[in-house]
C-alpha positions as a printed Julia matrix, in Angstrom:
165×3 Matrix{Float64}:
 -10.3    -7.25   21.62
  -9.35   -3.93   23.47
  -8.01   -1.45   21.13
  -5.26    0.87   23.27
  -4.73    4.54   21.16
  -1.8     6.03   21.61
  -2.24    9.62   21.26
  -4.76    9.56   24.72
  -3.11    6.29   25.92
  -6.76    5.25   26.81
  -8.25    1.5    26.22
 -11.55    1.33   24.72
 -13.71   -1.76   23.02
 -15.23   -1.23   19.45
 -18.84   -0.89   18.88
 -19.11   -4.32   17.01
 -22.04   -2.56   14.79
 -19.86    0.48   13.82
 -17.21   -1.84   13.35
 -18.63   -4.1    10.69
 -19.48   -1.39    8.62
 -16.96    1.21    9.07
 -12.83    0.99    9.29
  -9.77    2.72    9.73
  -8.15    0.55    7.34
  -8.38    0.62    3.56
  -7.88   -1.77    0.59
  -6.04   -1.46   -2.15
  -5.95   -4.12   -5.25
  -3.58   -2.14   -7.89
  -3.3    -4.17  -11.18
  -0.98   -3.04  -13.72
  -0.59   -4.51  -17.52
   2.78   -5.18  -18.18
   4.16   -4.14  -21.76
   6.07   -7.02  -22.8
   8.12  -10.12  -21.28
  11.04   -8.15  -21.83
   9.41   -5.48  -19.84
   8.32   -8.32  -16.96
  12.01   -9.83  -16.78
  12.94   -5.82  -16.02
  10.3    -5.6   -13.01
  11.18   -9.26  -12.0
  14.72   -8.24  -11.76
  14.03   -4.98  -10.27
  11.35   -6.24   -7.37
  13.78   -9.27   -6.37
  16.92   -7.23   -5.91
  14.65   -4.94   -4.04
  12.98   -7.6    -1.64
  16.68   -9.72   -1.4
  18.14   -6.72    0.01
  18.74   -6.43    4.45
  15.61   -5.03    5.4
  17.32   -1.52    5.93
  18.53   -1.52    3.13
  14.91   -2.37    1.01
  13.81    0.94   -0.21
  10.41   -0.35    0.07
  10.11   -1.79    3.82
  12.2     1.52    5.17
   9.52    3.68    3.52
   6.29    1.36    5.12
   8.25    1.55    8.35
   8.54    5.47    8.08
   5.01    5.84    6.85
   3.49    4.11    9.94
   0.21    3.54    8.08
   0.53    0.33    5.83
  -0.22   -3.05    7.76
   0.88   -5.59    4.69
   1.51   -4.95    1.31
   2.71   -7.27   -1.6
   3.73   -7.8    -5.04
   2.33  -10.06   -7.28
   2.75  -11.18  -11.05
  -0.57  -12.48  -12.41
  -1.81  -13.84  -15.48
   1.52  -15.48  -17.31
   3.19  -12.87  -16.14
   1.44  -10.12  -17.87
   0.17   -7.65  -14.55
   1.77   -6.64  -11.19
  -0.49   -6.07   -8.42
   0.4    -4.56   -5.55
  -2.31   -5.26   -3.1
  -1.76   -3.27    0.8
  -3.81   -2.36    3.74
  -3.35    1.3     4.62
  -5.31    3.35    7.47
  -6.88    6.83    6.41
  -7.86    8.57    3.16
  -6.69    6.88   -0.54
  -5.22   10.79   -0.92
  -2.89   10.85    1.94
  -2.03    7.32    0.95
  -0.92    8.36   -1.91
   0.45   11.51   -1.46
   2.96    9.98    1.25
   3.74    7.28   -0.84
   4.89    9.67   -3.47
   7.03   11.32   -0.9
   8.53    8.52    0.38
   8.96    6.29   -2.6
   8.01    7.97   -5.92
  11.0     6.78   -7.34
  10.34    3.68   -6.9
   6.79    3.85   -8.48
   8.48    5.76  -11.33
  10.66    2.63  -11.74
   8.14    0.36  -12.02
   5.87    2.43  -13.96
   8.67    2.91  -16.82
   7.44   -0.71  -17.79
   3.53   -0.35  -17.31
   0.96    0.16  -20.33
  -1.04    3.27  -19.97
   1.27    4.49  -17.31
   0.84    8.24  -16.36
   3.44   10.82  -17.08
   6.35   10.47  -14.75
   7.99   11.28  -12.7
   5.05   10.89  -10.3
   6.32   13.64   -8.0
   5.52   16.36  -10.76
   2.02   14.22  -11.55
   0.83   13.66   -8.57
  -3.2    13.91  -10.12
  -2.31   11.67  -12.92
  -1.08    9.32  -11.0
  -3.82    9.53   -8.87
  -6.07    8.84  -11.29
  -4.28    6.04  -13.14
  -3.96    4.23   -9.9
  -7.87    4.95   -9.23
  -8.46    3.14  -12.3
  -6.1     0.11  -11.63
  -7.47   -0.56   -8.55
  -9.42   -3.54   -8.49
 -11.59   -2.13   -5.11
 -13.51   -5.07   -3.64
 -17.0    -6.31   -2.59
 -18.1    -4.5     0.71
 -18.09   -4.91    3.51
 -13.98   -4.63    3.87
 -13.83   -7.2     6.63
 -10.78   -6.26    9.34
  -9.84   -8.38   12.63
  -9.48   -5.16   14.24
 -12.04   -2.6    12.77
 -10.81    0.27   14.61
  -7.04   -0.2    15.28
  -4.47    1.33   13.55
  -1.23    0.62   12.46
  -0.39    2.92   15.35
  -2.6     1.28   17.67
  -1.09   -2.12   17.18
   2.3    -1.15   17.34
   1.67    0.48   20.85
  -0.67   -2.4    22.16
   2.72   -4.84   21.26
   4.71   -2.68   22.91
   7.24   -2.11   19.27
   8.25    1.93   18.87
């Protein structure tokens, strides 16, 4: 597959041996232990009415679409109900990650984080290295090599090759 960039507008193949060990994207397993079941019927509540909502309207899609850098992200309740995940591709560094999704949607994390045991202090815009760390130690990370269809392609990339934005 051709990967087109859109900052030169040029079309170039990946080096299939760079490619297998080396991406532009990044995984991200976040498990979080859930207080109580009170505490899960809260996030329940709170992640359905967010996901029901028209998609401009979902706090959470408007953000990924602003951001330009996630290519899927989910929620998902695990073990009878007692841990979220949310599990997302990004591109770039776990800091900038981060960093915009604080920008973009701290509120959102402080939300869900009010119901979290061992949560950092909130709000997350004022503890931005807390955070940091907490999530650093939620994170599941995976076995290597992070295997991508497209090694090299952005989020960017993709959305110029299909002709969207």
């Amino acid at each position: 597959m051709n990967i087109f960039h859109r900052n030169t507008g040029t079309v170039t193949q990946p080096d299939a041996t760079a490619s297998a060990r080396r991406t532009v994207q990044n995984p991200l397993t976040l498990v979080m232990a859930i207080r109580s079941p009170e505490d899960f019927q809260a996030l329940s509540t709170r992640i359905k009415n967010i996901q029901a909502a028209p998609l401009e309207q979902n706090l959470i899609w408007t953000a990924l679409d602003k951001l330009k850098i996630v290519h899927f992200a989910r929620f998902v309740f695990m073990e009878n109900n007692t841990k979220l995940a949310i599990i997302t591709t990004y591109d770039g560094t776990f800091d900038d990650y981060l960093n915009e999704f604080i920008d973009e949607i701290g509120d959102v994390f402080n939300a869900l984080l009010l119901h979290m045991d061992g949560a950092p202090p909130l709000p997350v815009q004022q503890n931005r290295s807390a955070f940091r760390d907490y999530v650093k130690a939620n994170d599941l990370g995976g076995i290597d090599p992070f295997y991508s269809a497209y090694p090299q392609a952005t989020v960017l990339d993709i959305q110029a090759a299909l002709g969207e934005r």
